[in-house]
N, C-alpha and C positions, 0 to 999 in steps of 0.2 A: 504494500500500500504506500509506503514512504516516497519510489521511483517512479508511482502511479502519474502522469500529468493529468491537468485538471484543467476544467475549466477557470477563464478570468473570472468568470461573478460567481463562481463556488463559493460557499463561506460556511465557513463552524463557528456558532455563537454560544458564547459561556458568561452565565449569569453565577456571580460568587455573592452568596449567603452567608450569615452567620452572624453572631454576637458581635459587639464591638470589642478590639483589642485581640481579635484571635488569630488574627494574621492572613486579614482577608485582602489588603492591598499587596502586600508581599505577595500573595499569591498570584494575583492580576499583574501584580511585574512581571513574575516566573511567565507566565502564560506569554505574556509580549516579548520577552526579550530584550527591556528598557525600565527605566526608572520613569515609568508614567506617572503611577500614582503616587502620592506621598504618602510617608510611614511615620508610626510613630503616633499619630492624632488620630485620633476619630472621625471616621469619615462622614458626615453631617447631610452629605447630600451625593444620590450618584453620579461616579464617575464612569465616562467611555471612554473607550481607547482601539484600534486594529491596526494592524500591521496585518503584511502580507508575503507568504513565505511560500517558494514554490508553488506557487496559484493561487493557493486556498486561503481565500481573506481570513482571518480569524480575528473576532469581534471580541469583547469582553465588556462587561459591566462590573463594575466595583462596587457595591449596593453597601449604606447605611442600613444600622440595625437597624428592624422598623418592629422589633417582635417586645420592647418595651411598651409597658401600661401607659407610658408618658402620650405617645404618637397616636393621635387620632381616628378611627377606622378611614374616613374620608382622606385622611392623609395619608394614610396607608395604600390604599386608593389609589391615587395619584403620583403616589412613588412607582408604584411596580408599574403604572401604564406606562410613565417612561420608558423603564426599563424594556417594557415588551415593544415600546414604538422605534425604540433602536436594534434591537435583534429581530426584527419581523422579518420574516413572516413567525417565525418558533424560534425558541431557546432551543439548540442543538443537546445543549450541556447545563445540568443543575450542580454547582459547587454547592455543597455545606460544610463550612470551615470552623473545625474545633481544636479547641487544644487541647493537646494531650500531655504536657506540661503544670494542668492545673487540676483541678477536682472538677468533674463532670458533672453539671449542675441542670436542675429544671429547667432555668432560661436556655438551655442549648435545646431541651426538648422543643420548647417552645420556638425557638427560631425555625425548626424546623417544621413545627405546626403551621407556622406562617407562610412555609417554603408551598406544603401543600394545598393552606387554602390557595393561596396564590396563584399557583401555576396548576392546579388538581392532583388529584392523586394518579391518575395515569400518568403524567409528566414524570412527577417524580420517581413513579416504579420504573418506569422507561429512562428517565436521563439522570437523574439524584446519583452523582460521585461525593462521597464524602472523602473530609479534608482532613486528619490530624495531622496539626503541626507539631512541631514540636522548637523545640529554646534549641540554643547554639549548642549547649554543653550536654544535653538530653543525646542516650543512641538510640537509635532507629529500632534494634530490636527491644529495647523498652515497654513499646508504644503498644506493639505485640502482647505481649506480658502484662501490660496494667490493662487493655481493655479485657483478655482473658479474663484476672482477679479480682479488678475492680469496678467495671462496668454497671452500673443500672441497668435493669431490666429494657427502660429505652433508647441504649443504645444497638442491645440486638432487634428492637423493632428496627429503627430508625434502618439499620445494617440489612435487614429481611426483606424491606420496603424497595431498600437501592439496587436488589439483586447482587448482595453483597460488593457492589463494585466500593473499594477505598482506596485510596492514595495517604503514606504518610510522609510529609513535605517536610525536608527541613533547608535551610538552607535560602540562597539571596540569589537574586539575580544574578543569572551566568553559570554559575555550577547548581544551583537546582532546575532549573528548568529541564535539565536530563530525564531529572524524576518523571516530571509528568508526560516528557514524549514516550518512554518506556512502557509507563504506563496505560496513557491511553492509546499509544501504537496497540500493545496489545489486548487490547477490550476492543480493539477492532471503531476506534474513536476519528482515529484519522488524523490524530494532529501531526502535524512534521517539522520534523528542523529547518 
């Protein structure tokens, strides 16, 4: 698939979800190949960004938590129409970004409750990749090992839901972005270097 040529208006569009502070810009770099988005802050409002690699546009959305009591339904509302009016016609890809570096909490349940009102639940049985990250000094086989011993019960929903698809991210732009070609190379995703 990687040597595949493509058409020019080909495009794979990836909407990144999740809590704030979980390392969802980081990942929307990884995905570009650039320091688009800014890190660090909260992301307040979404962010777009695509590049174009070997044919295939690839689009991304940097999405503010919107699964806080704070944010309005109506606001909420009009957050994700954004989001869907820049990836239209469909979100190719559902990112939900957690860490795996913290204590696994209700609000991630919740963001991802959001993920489904949102996009439906077929969307996310169909395109829902989940995201651990993990800290600099965190290993990869870690990440393994605590969702095993320590996981709530919905994280094997949330995991059952995505058709077990997951990615665990560690790492910056430039040496992580390997991860997720690897990755979604093979889940048969399409992304390419």
């Amino acid at each position: 698939m990687a040597n595949q040529v493509r058409p020019e208006d080909e495009s794979f569009s990836v909407v990144v979800c999740g809590k704030k502070g979980h390392g969802k810009s980081t990942v929307c770099n990884a995905l570009l190949g650039s320091d688009t988005f800014p890190v660090g802050t909260p992301t307040e409002t979404a962010g777009f960004g695509e590049v174009t690699k070997k044919g295939l546009r690839i689009k991304v959305v940097d999405t503010p938590d919107i699964s806080t009591e704070d944010t309005k339904k109506k606001e909420k509302e009009a957050e994700v129409a954004k989001w869907k009016e820049f990836v239209s016609p469909e979100a190719s890809c559902l990112l939900l970004v957690i860490r795996s570096d913290a204590p696994y909490t209700e609000e991630d349940f919740v963001a991802y409750r959001q993920v489904r009102r949102f996009w439906g639940k077929s969307s996310a049985r169909e395109k829902l990749v989940v995201v651990f990250t993990c800290s600099e000094g965190q290993d990869v086989e870690e990440v393994g090992e605590r969702m095993e011993a320590e996981s709530p019960k919905w994280i094997a929903k949330v995991l059952t839901d995505s058709g077990g698809r997951y990615i665990v991210f560690k790492g910056k732009v430039g040496a992580s972005h390997i991860i997720f070609k690897g990755c979604f190379i093979e889940r048969g995703y399409g992304v390419v270097e």
